[in-house]
C-alpha positions, 0 to 999 in steps of 0.5 A, a space after each residue: 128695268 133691272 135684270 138680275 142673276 139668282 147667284 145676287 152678283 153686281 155689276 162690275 164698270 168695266 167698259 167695252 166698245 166695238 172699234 175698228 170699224 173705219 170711224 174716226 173717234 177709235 183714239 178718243 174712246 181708247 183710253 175709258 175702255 176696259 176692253 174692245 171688240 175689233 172688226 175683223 173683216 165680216 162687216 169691216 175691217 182688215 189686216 191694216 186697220 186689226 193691226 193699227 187698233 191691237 196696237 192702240 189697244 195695248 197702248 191703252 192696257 186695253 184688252 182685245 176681243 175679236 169680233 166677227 159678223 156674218 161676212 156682209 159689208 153692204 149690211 154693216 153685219 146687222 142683216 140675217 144671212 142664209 149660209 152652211 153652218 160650214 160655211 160661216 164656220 169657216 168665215 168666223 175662224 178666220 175673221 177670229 184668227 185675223 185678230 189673233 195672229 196681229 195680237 200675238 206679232 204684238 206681243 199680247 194674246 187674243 183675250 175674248 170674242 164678241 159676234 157682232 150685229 145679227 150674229 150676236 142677236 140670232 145666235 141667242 134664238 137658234 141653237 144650230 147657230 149657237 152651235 155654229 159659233 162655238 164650234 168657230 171660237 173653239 177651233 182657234 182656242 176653246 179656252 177664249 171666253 165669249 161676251 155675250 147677253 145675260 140670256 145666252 148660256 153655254 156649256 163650253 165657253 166660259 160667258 162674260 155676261 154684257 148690257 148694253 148702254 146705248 141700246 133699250 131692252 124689252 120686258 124679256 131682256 132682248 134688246 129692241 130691234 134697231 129701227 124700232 123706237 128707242 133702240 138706240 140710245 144717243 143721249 149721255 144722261 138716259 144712257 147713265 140712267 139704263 147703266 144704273 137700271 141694269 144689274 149682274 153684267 161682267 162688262 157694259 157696252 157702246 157701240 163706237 158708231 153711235 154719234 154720241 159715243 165719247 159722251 156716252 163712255 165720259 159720262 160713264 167713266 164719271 158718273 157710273 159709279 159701283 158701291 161694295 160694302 166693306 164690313 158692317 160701317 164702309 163702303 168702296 166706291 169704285 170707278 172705272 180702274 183707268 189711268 185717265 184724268 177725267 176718273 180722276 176729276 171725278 174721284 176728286 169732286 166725290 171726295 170734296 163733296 163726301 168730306 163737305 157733307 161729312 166732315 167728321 168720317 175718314 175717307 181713303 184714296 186711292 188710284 180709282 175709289 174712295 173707301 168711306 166710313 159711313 153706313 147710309 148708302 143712300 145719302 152717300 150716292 146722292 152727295 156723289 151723284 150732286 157733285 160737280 166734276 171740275 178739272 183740278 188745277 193744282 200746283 206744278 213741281 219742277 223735279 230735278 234728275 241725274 238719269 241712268 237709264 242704261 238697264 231700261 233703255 235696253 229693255 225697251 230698246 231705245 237708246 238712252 238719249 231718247 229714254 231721258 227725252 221721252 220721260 222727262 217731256 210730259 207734265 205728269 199728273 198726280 192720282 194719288 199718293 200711297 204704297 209709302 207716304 208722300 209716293 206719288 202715282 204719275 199718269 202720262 208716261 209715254 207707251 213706249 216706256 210701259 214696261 211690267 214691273 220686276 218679276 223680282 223686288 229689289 230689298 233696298 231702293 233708296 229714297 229719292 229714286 224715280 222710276 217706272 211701272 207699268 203704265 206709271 212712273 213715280 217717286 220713292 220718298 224714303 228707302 224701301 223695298 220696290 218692284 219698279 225700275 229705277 232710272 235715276 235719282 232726285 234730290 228734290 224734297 219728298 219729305 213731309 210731301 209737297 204733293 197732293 192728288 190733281 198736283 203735276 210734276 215735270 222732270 227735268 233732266 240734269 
């Protein structure tokens, strides 16, 4: 099955997941998610449990949707419920506003809303109850966008449209009701398989209390794979844009399989694509979907540093001792190498180090500086222009790079 939108748009791999809902696998599908849905107290959830998967959330750059039901905890929200609409107006405010007020004490604000179970279902069917929900979304802010099925359409909220990964749909495109067979989907391929068949979402959901979840979204981040043509003899291929190294397990045995399949086209990479020069698309997904994904053990460079810390220290407000210690701890792996030659991009640095980068770039960073952006830390092998925070110098040879993708690099402090 396939649905498509007139306007002809492609489905984009951003992941979302319904969390907070008192399961133990929250952290293990964190870090592949694009967004997620937090409980919000209607079927579970509470303040705790809100503030522990926000502050998840932002430790994985994840963006944070609330996501109300029905206030019906015996039914898991997934049963009908006879009230007002003023009623469950009132409910859905502040199971929104619980969400809200825990992203704003941390510093992020709400980015979506997502109705949960029946809610999310029946509000597609019933107007009045549509209206219900809006009204809701729209008192706590009318500009906070709604993810919902292709088939919803509303007037006053802006609607992410969602397919459903671990769910089967129905010839009309409603999903089949649960307790029907092949409602839900607990096998990683055939879920890979419908993700392929569905078209035209902003965004593809699993459910985090299906059995088979982390599968699922692995299999996803790997294999589920968007192809945009670039000019009239290039496609990018993109993968889900997270910082994860089983994406970058997967960009790797695409690259080897592409470069062993076509030795002579020129290929890119960069952090989560590879941009090929090659006009047959159907030879390029099937090289793709035979490749074997493996974990690249690659080498292992100790990297020397003088830290000064002081300035980002402050901005993060730990001490400079516990800067240096929490930077120079993990192994860090090497995604890829760009902005300027030999400048490797680390994953692995710890959240509490995670800072934007500066709103003002500095003319002259010089070369050897290592430092931080964002979610990342790297190292300028010649003297440039950069926007990232710079925490000390090393002497280590940059130039021509030792470096290579699925490579590691451990600081140690001097």
């Amino acid at each position: 099955m396939s649905l498509k939108l007139a306007n002809g748009a492609s489905y984009s791999v951003n992941i979302n997941c319904d969390l907070g809902e008192g399961l133990a696998n929250d952290a293990e599908l964190m870090p592949y998610l694009h967004a997620c849905n937090i409980a919000c107290g209607g079927h579970a959830g509470d303040k705790s449990s809100i503030h522990e998967t926000v502050k998840l959330a932002i430790a994985h750059n994840v963006l944070v949707g609330a996501h109300p039901s029905f206030p019906d905890r015996e039914n898991f929200g997934r049963a009908a419920m006879e009230m007002s609409a003023d009623d469950l107006r009132s409910s859905l405010v502040a199971q929104i506003e619980l969400v809200r007020d825990a992203c704003l004490k941390q510093g992020i604000r709400l980015n979506h809303v997502k109705a949960h179970g029946a809610l999310y279902n029946l509000m597609c069917e019933d107007p009045e109850l549509q209206k219900t929900v809006e009204d809701a979304i729209c008192c706590v802010d009318a500009d906070l966008p709604i993810y919902a099925p292709l088939l919803f359409k509303s007037t006053r909220l802006k609607v992410i449209s969602e397919g459903f990964a671990d769910r089967g749909y129905q010839e009309d495109g409603t999903l089949l009701r649960r307790g029907e067979k092949g409602a839900l989907i607990t096998d990683a391929a055939q879920a890979l398989s419908q993700s392929r068949s569905l078209s035209n979402f902003d965004t593809l959901c699993v459910h985090g209390d299906n059995p088979s979840a982390l599968e699922i979204v692995k299999t996803l981040s790997q294999r589920l794979v968007k192809y945009v043509p670039y000019g009239e003899d290039h496609y990018l291929m993109q993968w889900p844009q997270k910082i994860h190294p089983n994406i970058l397990w997967a960009v790797l045995a695409a690259k080897a399989a592409l470069r062993m399949a076509f030795p002579n086209v020129k290929l890119v990479h960069a952090y989560c694509s590879l941009l090929i020069q090659h006009r047959d698309l159907d030879k390029i997904k099937q090289v793709i979907d035979a490749s074997e994904i493996v974990e690249v053990v690659g080498k292992v460079h100790h990297v020397e540093v003088d830290y000064a810390v002081a300035e980002l220290a402050a901005a993060v407000e730990l001490s400079a001792d516990e800067v240096i210690r929490l930077h120079s701890e993990p192994e860090y792996l090497i995604y890829f190498l760009g902005f300027l030659p030999g400048f490797p991009y680390l994953g692995g640095l710890n959240p509490r180090l995670h800072l934007p980068r500066l709103t003002q770039p500095k003319q002259n960073v010089a070369a050897g500086s290592v430092a931080i952006g964002g979610q990342q830390t790297g190292i300028y092998p010649q003297q440039s222009p950069g926007g990232w925070h710079v925490i000390g110098h090393t002497d280590f040879e940059l130039l021509p790079t030792p470096f290579a993708a699925g490579d590691r690099i451990k600081f140690i402090a001097r």
